[in-house]
Every structure is written in structure tokens, then in C-alpha cells.
C-alpha positions as CSV (number, residue, x, y, z in Angstrom):
1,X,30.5,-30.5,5.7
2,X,30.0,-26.6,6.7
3,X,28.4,-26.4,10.5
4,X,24.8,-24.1,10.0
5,X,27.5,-21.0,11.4
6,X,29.4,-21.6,9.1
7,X,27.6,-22.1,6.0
8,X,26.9,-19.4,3.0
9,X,23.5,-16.9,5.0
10,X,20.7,-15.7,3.3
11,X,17.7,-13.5,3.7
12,X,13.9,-13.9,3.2
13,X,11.6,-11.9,2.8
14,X,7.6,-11.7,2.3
15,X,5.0,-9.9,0.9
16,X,1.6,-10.2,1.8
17,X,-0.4,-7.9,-1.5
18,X,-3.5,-7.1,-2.2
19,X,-3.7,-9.7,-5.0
20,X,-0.8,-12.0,-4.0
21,X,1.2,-13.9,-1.5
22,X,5.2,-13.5,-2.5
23,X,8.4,-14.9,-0.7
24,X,11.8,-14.2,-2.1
25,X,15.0,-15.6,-1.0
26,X,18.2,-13.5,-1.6
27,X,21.9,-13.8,-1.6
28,X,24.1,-10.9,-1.2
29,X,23.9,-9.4,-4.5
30,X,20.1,-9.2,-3.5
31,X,19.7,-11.6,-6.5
32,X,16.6,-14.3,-6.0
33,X,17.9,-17.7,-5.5
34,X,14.4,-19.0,-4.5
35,X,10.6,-18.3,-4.8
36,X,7.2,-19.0,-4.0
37,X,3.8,-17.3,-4.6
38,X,0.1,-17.7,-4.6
39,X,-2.5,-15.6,-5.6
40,X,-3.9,-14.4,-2.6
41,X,-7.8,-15.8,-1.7
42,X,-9.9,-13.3,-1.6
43,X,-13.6,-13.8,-0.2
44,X,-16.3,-11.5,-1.6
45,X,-19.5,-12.0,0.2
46,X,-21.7,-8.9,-1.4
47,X,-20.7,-5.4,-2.8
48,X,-17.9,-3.7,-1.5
49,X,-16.8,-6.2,1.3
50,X,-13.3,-8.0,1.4
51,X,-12.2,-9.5,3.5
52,X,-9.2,-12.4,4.0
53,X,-10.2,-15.9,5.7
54,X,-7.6,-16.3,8.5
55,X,-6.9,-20.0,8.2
56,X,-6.8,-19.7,4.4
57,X,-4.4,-16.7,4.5
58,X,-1.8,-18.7,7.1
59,X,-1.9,-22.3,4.9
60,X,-1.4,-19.9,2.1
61,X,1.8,-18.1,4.1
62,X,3.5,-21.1,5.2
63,X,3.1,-22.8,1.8
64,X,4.8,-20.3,-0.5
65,X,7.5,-19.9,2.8
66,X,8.1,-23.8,2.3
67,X,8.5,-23.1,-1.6
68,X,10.9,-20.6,-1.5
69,X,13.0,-22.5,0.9
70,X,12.9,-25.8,-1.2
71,X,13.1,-23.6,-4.5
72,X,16.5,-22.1,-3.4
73,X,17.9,-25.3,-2.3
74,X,19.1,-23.9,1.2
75,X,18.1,-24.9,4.6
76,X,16.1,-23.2,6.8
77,X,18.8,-22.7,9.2
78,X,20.9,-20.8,6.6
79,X,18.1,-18.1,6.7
80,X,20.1,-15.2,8.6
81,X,16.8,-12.6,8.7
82,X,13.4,-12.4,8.0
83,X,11.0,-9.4,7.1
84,X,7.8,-9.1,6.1
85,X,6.2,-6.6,4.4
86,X,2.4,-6.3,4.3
87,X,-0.7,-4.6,2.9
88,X,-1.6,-1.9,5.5
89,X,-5.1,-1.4,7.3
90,X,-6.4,-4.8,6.9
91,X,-6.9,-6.7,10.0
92,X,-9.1,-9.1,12.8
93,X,-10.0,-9.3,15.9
94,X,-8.9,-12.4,17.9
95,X,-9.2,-13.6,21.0
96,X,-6.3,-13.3,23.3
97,X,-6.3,-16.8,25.1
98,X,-7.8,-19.0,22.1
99,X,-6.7,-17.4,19.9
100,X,-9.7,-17.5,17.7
101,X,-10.7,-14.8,15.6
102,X,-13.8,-12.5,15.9
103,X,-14.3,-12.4,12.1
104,X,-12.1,-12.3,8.9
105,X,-9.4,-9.9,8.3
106,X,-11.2,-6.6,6.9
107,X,-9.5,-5.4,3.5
108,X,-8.2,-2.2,3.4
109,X,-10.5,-1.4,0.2
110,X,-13.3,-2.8,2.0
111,X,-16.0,-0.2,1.8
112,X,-18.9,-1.7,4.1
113,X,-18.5,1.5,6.3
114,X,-18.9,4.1,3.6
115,X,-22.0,5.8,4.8
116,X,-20.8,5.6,8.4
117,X,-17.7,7.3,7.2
118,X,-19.6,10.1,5.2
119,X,-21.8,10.5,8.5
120,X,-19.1,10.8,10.7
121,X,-17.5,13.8,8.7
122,X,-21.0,15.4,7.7
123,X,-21.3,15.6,12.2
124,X,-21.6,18.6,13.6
125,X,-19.4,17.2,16.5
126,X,-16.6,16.6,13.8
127,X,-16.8,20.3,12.2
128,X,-16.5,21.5,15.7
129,X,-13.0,19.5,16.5
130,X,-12.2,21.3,13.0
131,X,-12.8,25.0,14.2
132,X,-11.2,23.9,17.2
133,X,-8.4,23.0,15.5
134,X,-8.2,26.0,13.2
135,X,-8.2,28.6,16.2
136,X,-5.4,26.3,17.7
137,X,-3.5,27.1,14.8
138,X,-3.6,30.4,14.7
139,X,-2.7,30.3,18.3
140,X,0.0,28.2,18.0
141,X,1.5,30.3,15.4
142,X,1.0,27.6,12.5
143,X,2.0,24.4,14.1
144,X,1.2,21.7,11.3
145,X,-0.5,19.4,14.3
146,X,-3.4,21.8,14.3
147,X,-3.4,22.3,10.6
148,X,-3.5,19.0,9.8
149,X,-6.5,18.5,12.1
150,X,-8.3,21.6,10.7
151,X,-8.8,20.2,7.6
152,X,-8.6,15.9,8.1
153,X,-11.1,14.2,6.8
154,X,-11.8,10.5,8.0
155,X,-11.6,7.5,5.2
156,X,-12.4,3.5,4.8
157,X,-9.5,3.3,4.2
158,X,-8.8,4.5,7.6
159,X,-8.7,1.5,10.5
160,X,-10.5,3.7,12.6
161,X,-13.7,3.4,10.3
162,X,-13.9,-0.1,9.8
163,X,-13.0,-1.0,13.3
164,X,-15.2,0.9,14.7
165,X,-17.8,-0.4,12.5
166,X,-16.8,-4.1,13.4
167,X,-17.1,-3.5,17.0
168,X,-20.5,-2.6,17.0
169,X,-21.8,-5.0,14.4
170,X,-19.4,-8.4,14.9
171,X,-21.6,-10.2,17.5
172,X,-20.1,-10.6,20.8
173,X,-17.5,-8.4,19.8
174,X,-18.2,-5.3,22.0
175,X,-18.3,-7.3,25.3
176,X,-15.3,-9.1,24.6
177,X,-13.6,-6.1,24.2
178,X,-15.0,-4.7,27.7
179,X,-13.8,-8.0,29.2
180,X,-10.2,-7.4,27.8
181,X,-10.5,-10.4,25.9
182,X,-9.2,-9.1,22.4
183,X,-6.2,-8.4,20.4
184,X,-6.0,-5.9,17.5
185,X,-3.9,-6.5,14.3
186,X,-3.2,-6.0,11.2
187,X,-2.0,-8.6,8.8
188,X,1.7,-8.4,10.3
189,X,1.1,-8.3,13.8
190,X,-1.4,-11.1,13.2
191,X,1.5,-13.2,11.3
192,X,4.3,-12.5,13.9
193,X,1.9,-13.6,16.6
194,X,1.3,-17.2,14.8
195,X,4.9,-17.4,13.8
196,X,6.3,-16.9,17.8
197,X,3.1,-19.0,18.6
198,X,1.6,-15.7,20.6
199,X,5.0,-14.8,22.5
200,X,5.1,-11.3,20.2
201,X,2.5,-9.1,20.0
202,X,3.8,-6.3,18.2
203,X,3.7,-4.2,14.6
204,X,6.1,-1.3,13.3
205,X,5.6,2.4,13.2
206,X,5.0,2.4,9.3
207,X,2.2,-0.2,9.5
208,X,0.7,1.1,12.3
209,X,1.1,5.3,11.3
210,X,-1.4,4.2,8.7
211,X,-4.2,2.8,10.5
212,X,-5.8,6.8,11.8
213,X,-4.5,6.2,15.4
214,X,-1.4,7.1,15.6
215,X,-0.3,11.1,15.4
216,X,2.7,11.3,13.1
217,X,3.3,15.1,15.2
218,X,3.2,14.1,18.5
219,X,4.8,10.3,18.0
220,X,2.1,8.7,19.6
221,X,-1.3,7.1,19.9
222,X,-4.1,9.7,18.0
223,X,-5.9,9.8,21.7
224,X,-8.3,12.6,20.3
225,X,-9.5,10.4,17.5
226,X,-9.4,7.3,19.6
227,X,-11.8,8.8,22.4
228,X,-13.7,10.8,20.0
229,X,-15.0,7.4,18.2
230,X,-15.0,5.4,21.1
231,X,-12.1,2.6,20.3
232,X,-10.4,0.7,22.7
233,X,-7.1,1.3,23.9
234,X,-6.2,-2.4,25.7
235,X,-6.6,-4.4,22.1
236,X,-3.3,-2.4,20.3
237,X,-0.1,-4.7,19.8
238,X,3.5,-3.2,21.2
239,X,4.9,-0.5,18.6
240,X,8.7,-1.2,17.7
241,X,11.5,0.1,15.3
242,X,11.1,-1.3,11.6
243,X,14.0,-3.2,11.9
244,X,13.5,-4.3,15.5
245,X,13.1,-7.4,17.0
246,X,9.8,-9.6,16.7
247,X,11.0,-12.6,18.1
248,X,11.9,-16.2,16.0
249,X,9.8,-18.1,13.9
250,X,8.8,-21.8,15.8
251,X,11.1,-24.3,14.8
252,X,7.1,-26.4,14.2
253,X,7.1,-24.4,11.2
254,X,10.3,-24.6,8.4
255,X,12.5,-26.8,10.4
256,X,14.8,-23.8,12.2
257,X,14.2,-20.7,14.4
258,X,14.5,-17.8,12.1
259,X,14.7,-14.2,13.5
260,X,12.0,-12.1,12.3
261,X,13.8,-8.9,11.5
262,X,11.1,-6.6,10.4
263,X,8.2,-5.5,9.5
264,X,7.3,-3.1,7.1
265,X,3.9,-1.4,5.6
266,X,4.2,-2.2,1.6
267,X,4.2,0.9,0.3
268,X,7.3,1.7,2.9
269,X,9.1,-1.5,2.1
270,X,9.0,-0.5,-1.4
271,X,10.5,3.3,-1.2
272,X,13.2,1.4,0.9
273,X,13.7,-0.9,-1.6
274,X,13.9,1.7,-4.0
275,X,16.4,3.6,-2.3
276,X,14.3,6.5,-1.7
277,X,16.5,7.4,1.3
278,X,16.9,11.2,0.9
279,X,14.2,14.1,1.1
280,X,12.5,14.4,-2.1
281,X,13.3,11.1,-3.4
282,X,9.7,9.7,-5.7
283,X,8.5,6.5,-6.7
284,X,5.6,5.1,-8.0
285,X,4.2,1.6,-7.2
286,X,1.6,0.2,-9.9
287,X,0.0,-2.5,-8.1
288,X,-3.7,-3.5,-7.6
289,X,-3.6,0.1,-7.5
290,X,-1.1,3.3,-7.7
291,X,0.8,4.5,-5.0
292,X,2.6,7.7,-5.2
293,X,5.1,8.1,-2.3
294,X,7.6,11.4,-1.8
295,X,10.2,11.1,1.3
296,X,9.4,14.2,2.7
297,X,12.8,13.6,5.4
298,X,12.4,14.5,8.9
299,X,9.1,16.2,8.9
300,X,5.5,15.1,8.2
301,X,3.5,16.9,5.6
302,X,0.0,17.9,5.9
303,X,-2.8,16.0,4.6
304,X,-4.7,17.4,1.9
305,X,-7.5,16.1,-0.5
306,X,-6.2,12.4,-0.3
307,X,-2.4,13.0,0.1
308,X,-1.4,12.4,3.5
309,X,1.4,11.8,5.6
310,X,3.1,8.7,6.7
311,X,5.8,7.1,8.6
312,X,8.4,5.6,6.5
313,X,10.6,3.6,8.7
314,X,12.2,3.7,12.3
315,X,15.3,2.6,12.1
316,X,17.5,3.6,15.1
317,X,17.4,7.0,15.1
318,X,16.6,7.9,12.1
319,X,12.6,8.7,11.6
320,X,11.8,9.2,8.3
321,X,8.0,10.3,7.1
322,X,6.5,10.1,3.8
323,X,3.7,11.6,1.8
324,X,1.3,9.6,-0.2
325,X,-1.7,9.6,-2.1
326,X,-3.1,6.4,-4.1
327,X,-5.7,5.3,-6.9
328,X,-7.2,2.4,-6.2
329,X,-8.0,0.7,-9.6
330,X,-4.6,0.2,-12.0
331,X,-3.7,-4.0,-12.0
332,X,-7.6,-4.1,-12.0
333,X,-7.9,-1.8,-15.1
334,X,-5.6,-4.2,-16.7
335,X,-7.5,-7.2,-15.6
336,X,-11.0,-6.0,-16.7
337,X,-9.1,-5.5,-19.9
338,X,-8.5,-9.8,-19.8
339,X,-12.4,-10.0,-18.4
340,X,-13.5,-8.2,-21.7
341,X,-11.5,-10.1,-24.5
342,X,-9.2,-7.4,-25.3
343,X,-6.2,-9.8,-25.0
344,X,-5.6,-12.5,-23.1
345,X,-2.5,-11.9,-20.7
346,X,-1.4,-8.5,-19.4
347,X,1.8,-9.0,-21.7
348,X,-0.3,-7.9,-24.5
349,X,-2.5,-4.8,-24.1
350,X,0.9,-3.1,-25.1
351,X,0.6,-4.2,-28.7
352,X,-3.3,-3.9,-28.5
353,X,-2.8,0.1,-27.7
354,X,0.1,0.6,-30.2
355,X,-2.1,-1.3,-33.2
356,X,-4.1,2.8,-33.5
357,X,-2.3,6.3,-33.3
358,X,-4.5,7.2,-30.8
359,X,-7.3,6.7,-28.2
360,X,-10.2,7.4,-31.0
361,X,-11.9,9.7,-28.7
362,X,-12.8,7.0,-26.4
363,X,-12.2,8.0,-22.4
364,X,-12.1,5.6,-19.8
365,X,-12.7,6.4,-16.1
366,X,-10.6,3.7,-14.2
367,X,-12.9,4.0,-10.8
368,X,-13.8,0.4,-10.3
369,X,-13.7,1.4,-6.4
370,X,-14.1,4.8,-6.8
371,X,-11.9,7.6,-7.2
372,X,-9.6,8.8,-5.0
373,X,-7.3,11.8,-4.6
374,X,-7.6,14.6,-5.2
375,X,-11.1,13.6,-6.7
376,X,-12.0,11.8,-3.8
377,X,-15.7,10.3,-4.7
378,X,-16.5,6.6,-3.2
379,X,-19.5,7.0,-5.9
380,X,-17.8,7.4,-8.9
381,X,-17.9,4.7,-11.5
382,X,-16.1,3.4,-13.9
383,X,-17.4,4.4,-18.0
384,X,-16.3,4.2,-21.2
385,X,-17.4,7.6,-23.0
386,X,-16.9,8.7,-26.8
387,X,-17.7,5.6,-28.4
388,X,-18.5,5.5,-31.5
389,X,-19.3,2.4,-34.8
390,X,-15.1,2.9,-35.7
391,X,-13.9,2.3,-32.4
392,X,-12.0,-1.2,-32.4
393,X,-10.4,-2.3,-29.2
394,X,-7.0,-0.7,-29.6
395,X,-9.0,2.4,-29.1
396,X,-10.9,1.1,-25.7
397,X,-6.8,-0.3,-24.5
398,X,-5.5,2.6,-25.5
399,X,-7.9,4.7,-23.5
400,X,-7.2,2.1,-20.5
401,X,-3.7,2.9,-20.2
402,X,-4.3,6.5,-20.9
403,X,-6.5,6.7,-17.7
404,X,-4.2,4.8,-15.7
405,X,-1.5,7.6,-16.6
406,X,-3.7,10.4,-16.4
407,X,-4.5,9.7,-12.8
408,X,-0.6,9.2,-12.1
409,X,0.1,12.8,-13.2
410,X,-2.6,13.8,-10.9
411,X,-1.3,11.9,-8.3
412,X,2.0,13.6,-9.1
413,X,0.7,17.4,-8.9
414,X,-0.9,16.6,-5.6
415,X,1.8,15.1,-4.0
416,X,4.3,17.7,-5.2
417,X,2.4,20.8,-4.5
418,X,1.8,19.9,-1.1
419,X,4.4,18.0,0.5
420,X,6.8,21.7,1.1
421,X,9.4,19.6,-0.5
422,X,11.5,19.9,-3.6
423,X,10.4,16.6,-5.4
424,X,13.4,15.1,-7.1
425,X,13.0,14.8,-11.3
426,X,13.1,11.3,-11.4
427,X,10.1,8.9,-10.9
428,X,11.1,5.7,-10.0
429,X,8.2,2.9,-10.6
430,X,7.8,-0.8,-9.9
431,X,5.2,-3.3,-8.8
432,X,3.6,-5.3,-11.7
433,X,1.8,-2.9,-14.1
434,X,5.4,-1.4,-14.6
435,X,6.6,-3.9,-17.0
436,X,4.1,-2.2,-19.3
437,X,6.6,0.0,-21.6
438,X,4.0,2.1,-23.3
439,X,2.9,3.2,-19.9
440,X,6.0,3.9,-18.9
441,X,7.0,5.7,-21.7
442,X,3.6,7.5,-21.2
443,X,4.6,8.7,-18.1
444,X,7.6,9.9,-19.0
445,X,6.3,12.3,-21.7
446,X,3.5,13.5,-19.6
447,X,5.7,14.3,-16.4
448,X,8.1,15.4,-19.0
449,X,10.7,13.3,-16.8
450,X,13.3,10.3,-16.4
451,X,11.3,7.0,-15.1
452,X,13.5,4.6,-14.0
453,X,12.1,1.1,-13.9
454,X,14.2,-1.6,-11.5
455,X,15.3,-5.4,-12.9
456,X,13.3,-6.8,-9.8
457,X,9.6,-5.3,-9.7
458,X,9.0,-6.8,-6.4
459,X,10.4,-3.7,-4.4
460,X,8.0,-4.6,-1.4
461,X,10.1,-7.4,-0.9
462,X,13.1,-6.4,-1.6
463,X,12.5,-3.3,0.8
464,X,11.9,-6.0,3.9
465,X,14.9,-8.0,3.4
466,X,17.4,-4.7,2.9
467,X,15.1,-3.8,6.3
468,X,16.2,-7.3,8.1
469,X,19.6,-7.6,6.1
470,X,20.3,-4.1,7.9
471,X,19.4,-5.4,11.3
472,X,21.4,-8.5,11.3
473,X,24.4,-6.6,9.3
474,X,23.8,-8.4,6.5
475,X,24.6,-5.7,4.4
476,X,26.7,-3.1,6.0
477,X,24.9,0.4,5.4
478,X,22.5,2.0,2.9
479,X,25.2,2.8,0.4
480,X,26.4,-0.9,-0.1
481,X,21.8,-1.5,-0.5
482,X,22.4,1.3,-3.4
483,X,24.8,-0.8,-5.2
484,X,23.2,-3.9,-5.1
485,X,19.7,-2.5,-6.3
486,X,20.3,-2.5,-10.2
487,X,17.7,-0.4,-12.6
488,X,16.3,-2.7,-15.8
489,X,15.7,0.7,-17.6
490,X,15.3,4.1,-17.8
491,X,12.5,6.0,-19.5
492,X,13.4,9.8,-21.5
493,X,10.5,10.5,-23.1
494,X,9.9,14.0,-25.4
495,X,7.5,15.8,-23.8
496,X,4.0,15.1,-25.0
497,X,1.8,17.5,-22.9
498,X,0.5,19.8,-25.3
499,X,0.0,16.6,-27.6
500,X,-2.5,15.1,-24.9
501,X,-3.8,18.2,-23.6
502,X,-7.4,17.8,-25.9
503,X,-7.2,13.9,-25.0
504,X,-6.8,14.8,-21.2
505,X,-9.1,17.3,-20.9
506,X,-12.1,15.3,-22.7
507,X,-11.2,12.3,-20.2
508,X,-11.4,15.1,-17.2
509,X,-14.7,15.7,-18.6
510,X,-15.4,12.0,-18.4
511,X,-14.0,11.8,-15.1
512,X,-16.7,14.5,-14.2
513,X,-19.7,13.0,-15.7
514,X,-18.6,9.9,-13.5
515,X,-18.7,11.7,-10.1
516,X,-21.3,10.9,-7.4
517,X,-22.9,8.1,-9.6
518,X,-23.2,5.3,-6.8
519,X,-25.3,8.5,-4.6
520,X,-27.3,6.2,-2.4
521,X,-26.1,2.8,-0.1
522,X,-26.8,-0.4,-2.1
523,X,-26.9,1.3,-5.8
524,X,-24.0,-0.7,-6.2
């Protein structure tokens, strides 16, 4: 019998969604050999709050861990690496001796600090940082620091917001913080804390670029921000390399000490896991909601109207940034689509669209939470307009996937126009909502492009384990990761633009009517 050395290794990986708990095991060939998921339990306590139950997210972790590992038939001590990719911005407050948490973990679509937000960059305080900014620019003969700051607008989707809103409102929270009694994290510094027991208290540069307090220009903490709202320095976990090391999983847990790899922001994990290595590289991840990512290489863009920069990975020496922009509603457009009767799996809707030759007139808004870049309006709602006594469902499914495209393609133009990149022709997609071939083949004809779609949509996870395979030299380099990532298909659509120019520009005037309907807090 093979010693543990000795024996065939193997890496896992995690992925902690927005709607779902994943673990993957692979071999080699980056082909699953075992598997475990759970949808992930939300709680929903009024309007716009989300938030994640600690105790129910970490039964909910080590259950699907222990699946995966019995689903694949391997030991735990045949587990070479670990990574673990994450949702980004959502996070608690814990206690740093106890180890007991404040409150839940705050979503990162959470929206209980809207108003706060919109007050905050209505302040005259905030417009004079701005003007600041804008003269420093011109002084400093266009550095993209000072541009950036000329024009930022704060989010909730921002950390800064929603942690600034917890400290002032989660009893007890304020003077614990005074007392240096609290820890910060996000969902994976939280996890690698409980999995070393609290010997590592750390996160990565990709999950923690996206939280508002960290400047992608000057490589560290965002100390104007910071002091400017008031949060706490002493509560931040240690910042390492993406591939680093964050200590060993208890042997209490799955039987062995396994080496936790890295960590990775899910949006990152997935361009990784796409192969987006080189500047210009696109994908697309339709999730819960879509995420359009460019690898902008060495050098951060500039944020404007929702697309912003990001860190992609540390790895080494090599510091790659991003530029993204996201819509929050696409897996949910799909699911209201269940909700309403239109057909009962996702599977489906594909058939129910292709059963009419077109959308009917019908024009659906997809902004279930809002709309987001470049629209950028936390009160817009979602609508169905241009109904009319012939419109059957294929009409109203139709006009669902429509939308969903139709915000893509203004994701794209945002993204390409301002990341002072060439963008790559390609678009490569993935996450759930890509399996949907009308959609794809959608995109295709609008971006008048190649869309490549991947055999394994989970590119989250796959993105973490190529991270921790790296590390441990699993795989050798990047190039050996390209050969092992296989593509399912590839999408070469005519180009349909001046086919959907009418349809698209009655659903931009649907989009308009939807603006600003939500005006006042609690209309929800």
C-alpha cells in the first residue's frame, strides 16, 4: 500500500457564491473527480438586507468539503493544495479573543446603507476632496491617482459604506472597536481564521483591492478614505500574495492538515481560470449577476460610471490589475422567470424564447436591485413594458434574455472605452447562465464577436485551484494551466445589430421610464 507521499495528489478548491456553496476536487488534467454543493442560506430580514448567518455558512463549508472528499474517493491527506475563492465585500465583525461575531456577515448586494451612501457623495466635504483632486492632477501632470479621485464616487457595494454603517448602528460595536477588541473580514479571511483555528489572520490583494480601502496606485491602504470616514485601522487582517501561504487546515476538521494555498476574490479566480493572463484578455461571468472583467496588465484603469479598477492577482512578482463593471440581476432574471410559470427549470426558457420570432414588443428591465453601470440608479425597477392581449410568454422570455444581453453589450462598451486597452475580439463567458445557447449566441451577434464558452462553467473554482496548484507546483507554469483548460464551444454569430437596433432602443426607452422609481427610503 502507497505511503500518503507517495500516493496519486490532488487539488481542492472552493467557492463560496452569491447563491451557492461549491467544492471541486481535481486531478491533473483539471478534470473533477469529486464534488459537493449547497445552495447557500441566505437570511432576508426586510428590504434590501442580506446578510449570511456565520454558524450556518461554516456547517454549510465543512459539509460540502466532507462531500467532495468522500465523492472523489481520496483521502484527505492526498489533498496536495487548497484555494478558495470567495464572493468579495461581504463580511463580520468578530471578536478577537472569543471569537464571536458582532453580527452576520453583510452581503455585498446588501443595500441597508443606500441613503447614507447617496449622502455621503451629495457632501460638500466629498465635492471638496474632488476639486482637490482635480487641481492635483493638473499639477501632477495627469497622474491617474488624482484622476481617479477626481471623479470616484462611493457605492454599497463598497466595504467602506456598509462598515461604516455597521459600526455605528451594531450595538456595542463602536467601543469594541476602541478597545481593540475586533477583527475585520471578509468571507475568506473569516474561513482561513476558523480553518487554522485563529493562527492566520490574513486575505489576498484581489479580495481585499475590492473592499474601497485599498489604493490600487499607491499599493496600499486608501488612508484618505479611511480617515475621511472614520474606519478603524487595528481591525484589518495581514495582506498576502494570492498564492501565498495561509497556514493548514486543523487536522479536527477532514481528517489531515491541508495547506491552504490561496485565496482569491471570485471574479479574479474566474479570469485566472479562464486564462485571461495577457493585457486585453475578456471574459464574462453570468452568475447571480454579470461580471465583465478586461486584464488591463500592469496598470490600473480609471474608474468611471461603475467600471472600476481592480487587482487581479499577486503572484510573485507579477501584479496584474483588472477593470470591471457588473449588473446585478442575470441568474435572478432567470429565476423570476421559474417564480412566474414561464417554465419550470432554467434548462427551458431557451425553447420558451425560440417558440416566437421575436420579443413582441415586450421590454423587460432586469433591475431587481437596481441598475448598475453605466446607468448607475439604486432606484430603478424592474417592468415589463409593451404588453399587449397577443403577448404569450415566449414573448415575456424572450424579452428576459434580450435584457440580460442588452445590459452585457453595455457592460462591454463601458469597459472597452475606458480601460486605455486594446480589448481582445474574443469574449469568453462562464458561470451558470452561460449554458443558455440562445444567449450566447445573442451575444455573439450583438458584439459581432467569437464567444467561447468552457466544458467546466465553474471557472471560480477552477481559477483557485490553478492559483494553489501553482503554489505547490502542481502544475508547472501558466502554459501547461492553458492546455488543461478545454473550451465546450465557440459562438460565431452573423452580426445582428442593425436587426435589434428598434428592439434595443425601445428597451433603452424602457430602461429610462424605470430610472429613479424607488426615489424615497422604504418605497421598496
Amino acid at each position: 500500500m502507497s505511503s500518503p507521499e507517495e500516493a496519486e495528489k490532488f487539488i481542492l478548491a472552493i467557492d463560496v457564491g452569491t447563491t451557492t456553496l461549491r467544492a471541486f476536487i481535481y486531478n491533473h488534467n483539471a478534470e473533477v473527480i469529486g464534488a459537493g454543493s449547497q445552495p447557500l442560506k441566505l437570511h432576508r430580514p426586510r428590504q434590501g438586507t442580506i446578510e449570511i448567518i456565520p454558524s450556518s455558512l461554516w456547517e454549510q463549508f465543512i459539509s460540502i468539503v466532507t462531500t467532495a472528499i468522500q465523492d472523489s474517493g481520496i483521502s484527505a491527506d492526498q489533498i496536495a493544495a487548497l484555494g478558495i475563492s470567495t464572493q468579495r465585500g461581504t463580511f463580520t465583525t468578530w471578536n478577537k479573543k472569543s471569537g464571536a461575531p458582532y453580527h452576520n456577515f453583510i452581503s455585498w448586494n446588501d443595500t441597508r446603507c443606500a441613503e447614507r451612501t447617496k449622502a455621503i457623495n451629495r457632501s460638500w466635504s466629498l465635492k471638496g476632496l474632488k476639486v482637490g483632486a482635480t487641481l492635483l492632477y493638473g499639477f501632477t501632470c495627469g497622474k491617474r491617482r488624482w484622476e481617479t479621485a477626481s471623479v470616484f464616487q462611493f457605492s454599497t457595494q463598497h466595504v467602506t459604506m456598509r462598515l461604516g454603517w455597521a459600526i455605528d448602528n451594531v450595538p456595542g460595536l463602536k467601543e469594541a472597536v476602541a478597545q481593540d477588541e475586533v477583527l475585520y473580514g471578509a468571507l475568506d479571511t473569516w474561513l482561513v481564521w476558523r480553518l487554522t483555528k485563529g493562527k492566520v489572520f490574513a486575505t489576498d490583494l484581489s479580495n481585499f483591492s475590492a473592499t474601497g480601502m485599498y489604493d490600487v496606485f499607491r499599493k496600499g491602504l486608501n488612508t484618505i478614505h479611511m480617515s475621511y470616514l472614520g474606519l478603524p485601522m487595528n481591525i484589518l487582517p495581514d495582506i498576502r500574495d494570492t498564492n501565498g501561504n495561509f497556514g493548514e487546515t486543523d487536522t479536527e476538521f477532514f481528517g489531515a492538515a491541508i495547506p491552504i494555498r490561496a485565496l482569491a476574490a471570485d471574479q479574479q479566480a474566474a479570469m485566472f481560470g479562464q486564462c485571461c493572463f495577457d493585457e486585453g484578455d475578456i471574459k464574462v461571468t453570468m452568475g447571480t449577476g454579470s461580471f465583465l472583467v478586461i486584464n488591463t496588465g500592469s496598470r490600473p484603469s480609471v474608474p468611471y460610471d461603475g467600471a472600476y479598477p481592480l487587482i487581479g492577482w499577486k503572484i510573485g512578482n507579477d501584479l496584474t490589475y483588472l477593470m470591471e463593471c457588473n449588473d446585478a440581476d442575470t441568474g435572478t432574471v432567470i429565476e423570476w422567470g421559474i417564480k412566474m410559470g414561464f417554465y419550470d427549470d432554467p434548462s427551458q426558457c431557451t425553447a420558451v424564447a425560440e417558440s416566437v420570432p421575436n420579443s413582441g414588443g415586450v421590454s423587460f428591465v432586469p433591475a431587481f436591485q437596481g441598475l448598475q453601470g453605466p446607468i448607475n440608479d439604486d432606484g430603478a425597477c424592474a417592468c415589463l413594458l409593451g404588453l399587449t392581449a397577443d403577448t404569450k410568454p415566449g414573448h415575456i422570455v424572450r424579452s428576459m434574455l434580450e435584457s440580460i444581453a442588452f445590459r452585457i453589450v453595455q457592460l462591454h462598451k463601458l469597459g472597452s472605452d475606458k480601460c486605455r486597452t486594446v480589448v481582445k475580439q474574443t469574449v469568453r463567458v462562464d458561470g451558470g447562465v452561460s449554458q443558455n445557447d440562445f444567449l450566447c449566441n445573442l451575444l455573439s451577434g450583438l458584439l459581432d464577436c467569437p464567444v467561447d464558452r468552457p466544458a467546466n462553467l465553474q471557472m471560480s473554482c477552477l481559477g483557485a485551484a490553478f492559483m494553489a496548484g501553482l503554489a505547490v507546483g502542481f502544475w508547472k507554469n501558466r502554459d501547461e494551466l492553458r492546455r488543461v483548460k478545454k473550451i465546450q464551444t465557440t459562438f460565431h454569430s452573423d452580426s445582428i445589430k442593425s436587426d435589434y437596433r428598434a428592439t434595443m432602443r425601445a428597451w433603452e426607452k424602457a430602461v429610462a421610464r424605470s430610472l429613479n422609481w424607488y426615489s424615497e427610503p422604504g418605497d421598496q
